[in-house]
N, C-alpha and C positions, 0 to 999 in steps of 0.2 A: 702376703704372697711375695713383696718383694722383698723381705726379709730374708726368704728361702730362695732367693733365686728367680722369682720371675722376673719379665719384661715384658713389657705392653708391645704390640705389633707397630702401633705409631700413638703419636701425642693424641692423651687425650683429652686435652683442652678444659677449659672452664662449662662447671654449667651454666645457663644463660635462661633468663623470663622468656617467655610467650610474648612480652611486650620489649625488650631489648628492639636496638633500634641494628644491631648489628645480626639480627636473627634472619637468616636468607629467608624467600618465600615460599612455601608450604608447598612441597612436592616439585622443588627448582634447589637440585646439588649444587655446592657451591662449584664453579670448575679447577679444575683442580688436572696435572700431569701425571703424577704418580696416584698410584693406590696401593698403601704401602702392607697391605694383608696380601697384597700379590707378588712383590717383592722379594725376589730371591736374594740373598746375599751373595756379593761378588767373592770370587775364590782368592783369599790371599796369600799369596808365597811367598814367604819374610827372604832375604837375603841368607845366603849362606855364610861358610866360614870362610869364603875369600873377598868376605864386604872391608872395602875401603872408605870409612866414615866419611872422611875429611873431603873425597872425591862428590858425596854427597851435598854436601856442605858449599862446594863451590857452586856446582850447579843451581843449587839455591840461590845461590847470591848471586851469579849473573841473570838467572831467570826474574829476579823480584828488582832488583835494582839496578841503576846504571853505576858506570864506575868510580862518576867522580861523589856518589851520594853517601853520604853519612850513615851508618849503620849502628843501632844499640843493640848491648847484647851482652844478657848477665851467666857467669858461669860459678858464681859463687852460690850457696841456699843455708839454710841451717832449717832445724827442724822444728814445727810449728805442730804442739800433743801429736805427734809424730807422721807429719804430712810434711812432705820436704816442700820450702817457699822459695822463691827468691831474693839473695838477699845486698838488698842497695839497689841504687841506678845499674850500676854496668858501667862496662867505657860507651863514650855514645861520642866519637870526636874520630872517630880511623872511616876510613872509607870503605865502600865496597874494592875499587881498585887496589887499596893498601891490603886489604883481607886474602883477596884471592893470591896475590902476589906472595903474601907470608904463608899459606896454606901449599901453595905452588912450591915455594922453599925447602920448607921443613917437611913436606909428604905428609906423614902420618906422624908426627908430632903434632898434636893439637894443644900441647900444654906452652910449644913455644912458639906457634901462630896465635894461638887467642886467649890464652890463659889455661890453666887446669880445671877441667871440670869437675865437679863432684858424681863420681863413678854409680851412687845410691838417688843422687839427685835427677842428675840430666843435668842440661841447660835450656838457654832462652833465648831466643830474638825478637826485634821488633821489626815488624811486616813491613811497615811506611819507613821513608828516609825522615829524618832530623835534620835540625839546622844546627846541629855542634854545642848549642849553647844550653842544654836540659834534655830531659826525657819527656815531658808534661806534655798535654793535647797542643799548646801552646809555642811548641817548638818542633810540631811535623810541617816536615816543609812539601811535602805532597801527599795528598788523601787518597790514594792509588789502592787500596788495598783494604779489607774487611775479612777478620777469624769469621768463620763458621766452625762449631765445635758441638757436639754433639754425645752423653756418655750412656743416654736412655735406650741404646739400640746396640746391639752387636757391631761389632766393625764392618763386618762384613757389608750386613744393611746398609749403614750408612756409607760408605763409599756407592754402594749402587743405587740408593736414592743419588747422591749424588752425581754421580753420573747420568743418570736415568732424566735429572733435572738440565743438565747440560752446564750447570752450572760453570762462569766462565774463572775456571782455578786455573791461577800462574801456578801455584805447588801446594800440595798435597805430603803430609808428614805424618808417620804413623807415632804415637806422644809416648810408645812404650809403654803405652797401658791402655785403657779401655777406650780411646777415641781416635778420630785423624781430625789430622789440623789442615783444615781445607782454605790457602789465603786463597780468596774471591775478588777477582777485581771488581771497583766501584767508578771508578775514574773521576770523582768528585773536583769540583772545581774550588770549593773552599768547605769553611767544618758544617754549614747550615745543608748543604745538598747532601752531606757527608751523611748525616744523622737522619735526613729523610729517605737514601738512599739504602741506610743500613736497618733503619725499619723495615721497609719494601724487600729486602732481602729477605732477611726473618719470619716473615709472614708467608712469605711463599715458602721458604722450606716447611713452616712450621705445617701450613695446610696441606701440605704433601708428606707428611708423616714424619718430618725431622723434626724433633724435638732440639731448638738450637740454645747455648746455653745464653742470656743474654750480658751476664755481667762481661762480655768479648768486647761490648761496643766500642768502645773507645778506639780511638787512630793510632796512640802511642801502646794500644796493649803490645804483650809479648806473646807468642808463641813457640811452640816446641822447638829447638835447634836441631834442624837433620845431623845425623853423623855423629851423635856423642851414646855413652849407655846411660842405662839408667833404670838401676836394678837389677841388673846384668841379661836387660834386653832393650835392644835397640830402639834408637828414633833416629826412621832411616826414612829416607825419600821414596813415597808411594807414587808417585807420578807430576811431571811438570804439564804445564798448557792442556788442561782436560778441557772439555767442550766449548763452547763460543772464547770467540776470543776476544770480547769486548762487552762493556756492560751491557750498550746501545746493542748488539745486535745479538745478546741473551734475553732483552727485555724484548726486542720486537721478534724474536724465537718464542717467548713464551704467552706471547699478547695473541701470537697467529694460533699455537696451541688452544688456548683457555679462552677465544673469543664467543664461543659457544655459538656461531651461526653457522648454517646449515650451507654444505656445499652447491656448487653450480651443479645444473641437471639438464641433459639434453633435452632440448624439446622434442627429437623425434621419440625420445625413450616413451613418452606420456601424452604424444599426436592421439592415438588410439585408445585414450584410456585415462583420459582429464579427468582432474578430480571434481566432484562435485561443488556445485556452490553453496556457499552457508544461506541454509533461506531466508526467508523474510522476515523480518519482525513486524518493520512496518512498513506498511507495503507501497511499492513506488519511492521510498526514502532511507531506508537503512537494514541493514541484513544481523542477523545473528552473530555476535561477535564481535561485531563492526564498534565503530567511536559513533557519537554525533554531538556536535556545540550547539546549543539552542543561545544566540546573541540577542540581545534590545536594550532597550534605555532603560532608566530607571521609571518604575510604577507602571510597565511592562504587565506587568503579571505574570513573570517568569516563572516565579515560584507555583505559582499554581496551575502553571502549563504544565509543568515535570510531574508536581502532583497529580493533577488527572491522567498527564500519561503512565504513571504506576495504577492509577485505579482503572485504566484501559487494558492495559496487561495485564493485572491481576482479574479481570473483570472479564477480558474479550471485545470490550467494545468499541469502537472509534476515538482515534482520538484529534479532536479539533477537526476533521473531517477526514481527516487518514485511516484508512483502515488496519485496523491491530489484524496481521497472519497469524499469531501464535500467544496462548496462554500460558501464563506462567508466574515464579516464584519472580519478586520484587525487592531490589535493596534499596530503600532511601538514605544516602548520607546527609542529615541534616547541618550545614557548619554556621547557621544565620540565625534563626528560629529560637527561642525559648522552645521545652519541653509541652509545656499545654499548649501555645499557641499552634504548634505544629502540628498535635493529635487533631485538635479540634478544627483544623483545616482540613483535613482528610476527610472528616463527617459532613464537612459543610460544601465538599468537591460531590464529595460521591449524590448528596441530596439537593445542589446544582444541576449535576450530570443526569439525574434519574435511573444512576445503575443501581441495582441491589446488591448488599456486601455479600452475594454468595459465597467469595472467596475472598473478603478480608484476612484471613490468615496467613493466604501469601503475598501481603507485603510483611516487612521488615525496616524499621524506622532503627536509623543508627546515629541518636541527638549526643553532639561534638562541639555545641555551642561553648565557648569558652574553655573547651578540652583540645582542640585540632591541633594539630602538627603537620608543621612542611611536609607536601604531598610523598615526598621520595619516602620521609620516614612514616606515613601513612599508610602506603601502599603495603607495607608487608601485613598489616595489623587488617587491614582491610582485608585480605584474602584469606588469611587464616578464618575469620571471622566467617566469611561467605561461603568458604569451602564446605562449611558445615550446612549449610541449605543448599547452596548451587542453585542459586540464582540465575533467570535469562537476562535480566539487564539488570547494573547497577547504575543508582542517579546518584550523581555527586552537583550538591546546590551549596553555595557559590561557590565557585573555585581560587575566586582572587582571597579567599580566608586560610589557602594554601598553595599559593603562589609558592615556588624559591625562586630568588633571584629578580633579576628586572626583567619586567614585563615587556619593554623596549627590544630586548636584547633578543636577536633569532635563536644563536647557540646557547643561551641558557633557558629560553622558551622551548626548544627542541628536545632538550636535554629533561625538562620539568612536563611535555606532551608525555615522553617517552615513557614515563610510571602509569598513564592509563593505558600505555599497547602491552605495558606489565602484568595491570590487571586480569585486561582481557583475554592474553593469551593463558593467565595459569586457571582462569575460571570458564573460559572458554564461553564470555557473553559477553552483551552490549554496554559499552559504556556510552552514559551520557551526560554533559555535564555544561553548565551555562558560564556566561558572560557578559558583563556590561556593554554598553556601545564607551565608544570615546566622546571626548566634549564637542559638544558646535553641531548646527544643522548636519542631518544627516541624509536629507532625501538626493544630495546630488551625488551621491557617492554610489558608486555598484553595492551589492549586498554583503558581497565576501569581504569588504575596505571596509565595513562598521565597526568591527570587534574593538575595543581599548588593546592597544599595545602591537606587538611584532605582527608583521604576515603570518607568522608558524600557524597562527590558532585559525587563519582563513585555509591554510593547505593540509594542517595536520590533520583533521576528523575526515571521516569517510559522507558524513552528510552535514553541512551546515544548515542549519535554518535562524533566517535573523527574522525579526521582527519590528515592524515603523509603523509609527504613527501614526495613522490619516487625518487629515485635517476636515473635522464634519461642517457641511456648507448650512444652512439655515435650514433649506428645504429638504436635504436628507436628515436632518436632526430631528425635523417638524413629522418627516414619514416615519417615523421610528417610532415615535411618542407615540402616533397615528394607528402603526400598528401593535404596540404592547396597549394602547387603550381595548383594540380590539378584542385580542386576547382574553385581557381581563374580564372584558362583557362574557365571554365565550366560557373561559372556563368558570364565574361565577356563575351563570344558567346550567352549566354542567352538573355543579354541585350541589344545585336544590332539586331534590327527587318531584317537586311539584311543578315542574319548568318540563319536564322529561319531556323531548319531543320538539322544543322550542329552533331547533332548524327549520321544523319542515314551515314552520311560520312567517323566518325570516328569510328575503331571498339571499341568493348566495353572493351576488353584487353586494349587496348590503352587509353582511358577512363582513367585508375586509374595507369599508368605508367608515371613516370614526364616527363623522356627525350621523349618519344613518343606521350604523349599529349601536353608538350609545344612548339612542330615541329609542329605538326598536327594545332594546332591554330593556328604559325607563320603563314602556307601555307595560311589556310583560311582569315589571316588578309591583308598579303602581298597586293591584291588587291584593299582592304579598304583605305590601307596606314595606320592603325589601330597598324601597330606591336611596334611602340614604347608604348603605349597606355597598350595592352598586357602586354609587358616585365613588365612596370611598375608596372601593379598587381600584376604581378606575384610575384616580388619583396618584394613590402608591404607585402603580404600571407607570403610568405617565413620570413618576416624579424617577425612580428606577431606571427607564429608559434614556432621561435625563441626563443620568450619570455615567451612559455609558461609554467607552471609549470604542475609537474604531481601528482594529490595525492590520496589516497585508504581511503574510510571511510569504521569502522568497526563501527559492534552495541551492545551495552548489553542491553537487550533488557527484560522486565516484563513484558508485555503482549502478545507478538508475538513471535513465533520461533525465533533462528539467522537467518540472510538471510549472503548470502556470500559477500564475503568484495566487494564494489561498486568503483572501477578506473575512475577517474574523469582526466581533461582535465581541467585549469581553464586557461583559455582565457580572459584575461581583458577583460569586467567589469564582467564574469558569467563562469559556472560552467557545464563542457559538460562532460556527460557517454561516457567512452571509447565501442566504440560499435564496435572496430575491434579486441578488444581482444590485443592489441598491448603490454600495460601496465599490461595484467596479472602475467609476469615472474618476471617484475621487483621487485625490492628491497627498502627498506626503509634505509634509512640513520639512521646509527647505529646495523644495525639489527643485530645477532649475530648467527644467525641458519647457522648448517653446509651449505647448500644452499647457502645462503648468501656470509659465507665466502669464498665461493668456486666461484660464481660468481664475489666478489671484487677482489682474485685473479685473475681472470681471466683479469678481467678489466685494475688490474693492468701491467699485464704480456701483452696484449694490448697496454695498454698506452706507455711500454716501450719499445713495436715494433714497435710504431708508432715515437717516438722521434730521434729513432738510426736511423730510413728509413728516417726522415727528415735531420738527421744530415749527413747521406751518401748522400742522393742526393745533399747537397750544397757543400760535397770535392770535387765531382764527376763535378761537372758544375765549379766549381775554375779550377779543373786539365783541364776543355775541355777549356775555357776560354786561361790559362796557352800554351794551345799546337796552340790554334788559334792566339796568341799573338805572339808566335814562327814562323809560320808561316807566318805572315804578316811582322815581322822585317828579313825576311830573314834566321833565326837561328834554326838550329837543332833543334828539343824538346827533348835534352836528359832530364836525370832523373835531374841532376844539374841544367838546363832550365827552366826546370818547374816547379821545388821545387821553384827557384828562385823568378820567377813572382806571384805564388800562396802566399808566403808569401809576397809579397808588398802589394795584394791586403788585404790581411787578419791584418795586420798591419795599412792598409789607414783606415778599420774600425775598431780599436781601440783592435783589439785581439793579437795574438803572436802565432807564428805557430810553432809547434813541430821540430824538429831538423830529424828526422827521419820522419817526417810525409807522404812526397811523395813516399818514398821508400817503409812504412807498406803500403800505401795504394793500392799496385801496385803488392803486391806479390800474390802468389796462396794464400795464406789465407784469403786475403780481397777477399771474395768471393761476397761480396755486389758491387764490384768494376769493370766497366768494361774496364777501362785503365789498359794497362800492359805493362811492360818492356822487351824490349828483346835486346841481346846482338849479337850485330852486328861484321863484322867480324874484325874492329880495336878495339874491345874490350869496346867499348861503348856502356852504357844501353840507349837505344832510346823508350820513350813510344811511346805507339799508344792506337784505340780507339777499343777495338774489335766489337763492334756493330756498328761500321761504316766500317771495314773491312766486317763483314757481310752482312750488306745491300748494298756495289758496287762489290759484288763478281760478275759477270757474264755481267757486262755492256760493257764490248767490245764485246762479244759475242752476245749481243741484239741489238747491233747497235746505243746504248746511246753514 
């Protein structure tokens, strides 16, 4: 077709992968000023027969340079399989001032102002001044100026793309054949801005339908010389100073164009007739559409909060005690995970949770484990992908596996937020995606100052929810155990058809008391022969409960009230609402409110009642040991006796026993102590046990 004559409307570019990372995103036009299928060609009216070349020619030169600048500029060519070239440097050492000056002289004598042209040729100039001493990139002495040239388009067109572009041309040359030679100011300040600024040019024409040629680049090329023939048609001056008149204020002309946000709107236009809000997802915490960061520490159980929240969504049901508004299709991006490990989290959420896989089909697991790429060049790849289901929320877990840039930094944080409000506006759903805490205690900090890294990830998301640790005291550890023992009694009665009924047996007090519920099931098992069976559960529950962690999520929240902070339960592999209120008192590790402190003391001051009580009962059981030892070898248990024996045994295990040790232990001051010394009448200290003096007080009197 273009053998015979056609022309493409505009460039039509390279094709490019579905995965190219330079691929816009799916149903988002690049922006762009022109549209060059709508483009009329501008009407051009070549000069008549009273054109004065050489009058062209100056105006060139005073328009492109100053007077005292060096100018090159060839008018010799010879013919190249029959395409006239240029041939040699040119003079490149006369000035523009000398130029205009001899043009001014001679009038229309152009053969004795600048030399003779070749009448089949044309000539040539260079745009940029020189420094006298070459023509080379090397020897421009200002980078002021960049060809745009064009032969893929009628002239017409491309002058009104140009134009149409605003593009900032000192002069505009028609080449005498099938292009204009548009010089473009660049204002570069040396060759490095030079060559990024002539890129930037070229791309904008190019996405606007000019096809630009690029072998121009260079600062020392030449272009067409106004004023001479060539071919016996002109290359004459199509216009000077077209649109903007500087690089700076055609790049912030074309950035106000192509910024693609949506103008200001009165408010009274929309007083009457607001638009609706995107509903709920989940309800009391984030809306359809909307972002949310799920933050915590590490072994959190992050991953498997996100996991149950797709199996809530896909499923309908609560998630962590929030209620799911809407069902729907689910994307998982997995970037941590191995491929098995991740399926088989899913089976092990949903059979935690006790949802049924009704609707396992709408999730969508997207495993990137050792495939990811920087979020910006993710983000296109992701929506293509998604647009094909249309998804109500997509989870991206973990996010620092697609970090760009430092995590420190607000504007490159802001800039790396910005590809999920990408997401969500070309899919039109919920992103939500996690993040680590930073190092060091975190209870004394607000909620939204946990996340690792810049404020951005506290103010960017529409809901934050972080997650901390509770610190479990003895006695809520001990209710815990307490009540999973109970449990266990409950649902194994449940499950033997020969038990059926075994509520109405037991009372309901007893119900939720370990020592009296796992009696009351021994009895009922007894018969079965079921009680080892029992214990066992009960056991696993216990040993289960054991393990479990306790942690409080707070919210900051932009579209909903605060709700009060949610005490969670996370039970390998999910995520259970404290629903007895048990974990409300408690504390976060680090926390530093007077409360706080005053509970750690306490704990502490605990801790350190419980160590001494452990450390006295085992003097206490040496010293009864010590007096029964005595008593079977036949030997008094004076204090010397039983000092004696207590330090063998405490030395068999690797210790050393105080030299005074029996004696403090045994005085009215060991009041933890209930052996004591008493002095008999040949003057020897003989212990005894007084709590065993108390319990045989009265047995010969009972007939014991």
């Amino acid at each position: 077709a273009r053998d015979r004559g056609w022309e493409p409307a505009c460039d039509l570019g390279e094709a490019l992968g579905w995965d190219d990372a330079s691929v816009p995103a799916a149903g988002a036009a690049k922006p762009r000023v022109v549209d060059p299928t709508w483009v009329e060609g501008a009407e051009i009216e070549e000069p008549g027969a009273a054109w004065e070349g050489w009058r062209d020619l100056a105006a060139y030169l005073e328009a492109v340079f100053e007077p005292g600048e060096v100018v090159g500029y060839v008018t010799d060519a010879w013919d190249k399989d029959g395409r006239w070239v240029p041939s040699g440097k040119g003079p490149h050492d006369r000035t523009a001032g000398e130029l205009l000056e001899a043009l001014e002289k001679y009038g229309g004598d152009l053969d004795s102002a600048i030399g003779r042209p070749n009448p089949d040729a044309g000539a040539w100039i260079r745009f940029n001044p020189l420094d006298g001493g070459g023509v080379r990139n090397d020897n421009v002495a200002e980078f002021r100026h960049a060809l745009v040239e064009s032969d893929s388009l009628p002239v017409g067109k491309q002058v009104a793309i140009i134009r149409e572009l605003r593009l900032p041309v000192t002069a505009l040359v028609s080449s005498g054949g099938k292009s204009a030679h548009a010089v473009v100011r660049v204002d570069a300040k040396d060759y490095d801005e030079y060559r990024r600024r002539v890129d930037e040019l070229y791309r904008i024409c190019r996405e606007n339908g000019l096809a630009v040629d690029t072998q121009n680049k260079n600062p020392s090329r030449l272009s067409r010389m106004p004023g001479v023939m060539r071919g016996g048609r002109r290359q004459w001056l199509m216009g000077l100073r077209l649109g903007c008149e500087s690089w700076a204020e055609w790049r912030e002309w074309y950035d106000a164009q192509t910024d693609d946000l949506p103008d200001p709107e009165s408010l009274a236009d929309v007083w009457d007739d607001l638009p609706e809000l995107s509903p709920p997802l989940i309800g009391g915490v984030l809306r359809q559409g909307h972002k949310m960061l799920l933050a915590g520490p590490s072994k959190a159980g992050k991953s498997y909060a996100l996991i149950e929240l797709c199996v809530a969504l896909a499923e309908g049901v609560p998630w962590m005690g929030f209620p799911v508004e809407a069902r729907g299709r689910v994307l998982y991006v997995n970037l941590e995970l191995d491929r098995a490990s991740c399926l088989h989290r899913f089976r092990d959420v949903y059979r935690a949770m006790g949802a049924e896989p009704a609707h396992v089909a709408d999730i969508d697991v997207w495993n990137l484990r050792g495939k990811s790429k920087p979020m910006d060049e993710l983000a296109p790849a992701l929506i293509r992908r998604a647009l094909r289901t249309r998804p109500i929320c997509v989870v991206i877990d973990p996010i620092y596996k697609v970090i760009t840039g430092d995590e420190n930094s607000a504007d490159q944080m802001a800039a790396f937020c910005n590809q999920f409000d990408k997401v969500a506006d070309a899919l039109g759903c919920a992103v939500v995606y996690c993040h680590h805490h930073s190092k060091g205690l975190q209870g004394g900090k607000r909620s939204m100052d946990r996340a690792s890294g810049s404020g951005v990830f506290a103010r960017d998301p529409d809901a934050l929810l972080d997650m901390i640790e509770l610190h479990l005291t003895d006695e809520c550890r001990a209710a815990a155990e307490g009540t999973a023992a109970c449990r266990a009694c409950a649902g194994f009665l449940d499950a033997e058809p020969r038990l059926e009924g075994w509520r109405g047996l037991v009372a309901q007090d007893d119900q939720v008391a370990e020592a009296k519920m796992v009696a009351a099931a021994k009895e009922l098992c007894r018969p079965l022969g079921l009680q080892d069976a029992l214990l066992a559960a009960v056991h696993a529950a216990r040993e289960r409960a054991r393990a479990m962690t306790a942690w409080r999520v707070e919210g900051t929240l932009r579209e909903f009230p605060r709700f009060e902070p949610a005490n969670l339960w996370f039970e390998h592999p999910a995520h259970v609402r404290d629903a007895t209120g048990a974990l409300s008192d408690l504390f976060a590790e680090g926390d530093t409110s007077p409360e706080a402190l005053a509970d750690a003391k306490a704990r502490g001051t605990r801790a350190t009642k419980a160590r001494a009580a452990k450390g006295h009962a085992a003097k206490v059981a040496a010293m009864r040991e010590a007096i029964d030892r005595c008593s079977r070898e036949g030997v008094r248990p004076t204090r010397e006796a039983v000092a004696e024996r207590v330090a063998e045994a405490v030395e068999a295990e690797g210790g050393k026993m105080p030299a005074t040790g029996v004696k403090n232990w045994t005085t009215a001051k060991a009041e933890w102590s209930p052996i004591r010394a008493r002095r008999e009448d040949d003057g020897v200290w003989v212990l005894y046990d007084t709590e065993l003096e108390a319990a045989t007080e009265g047995w010969g009197e009972s007939g014991v």
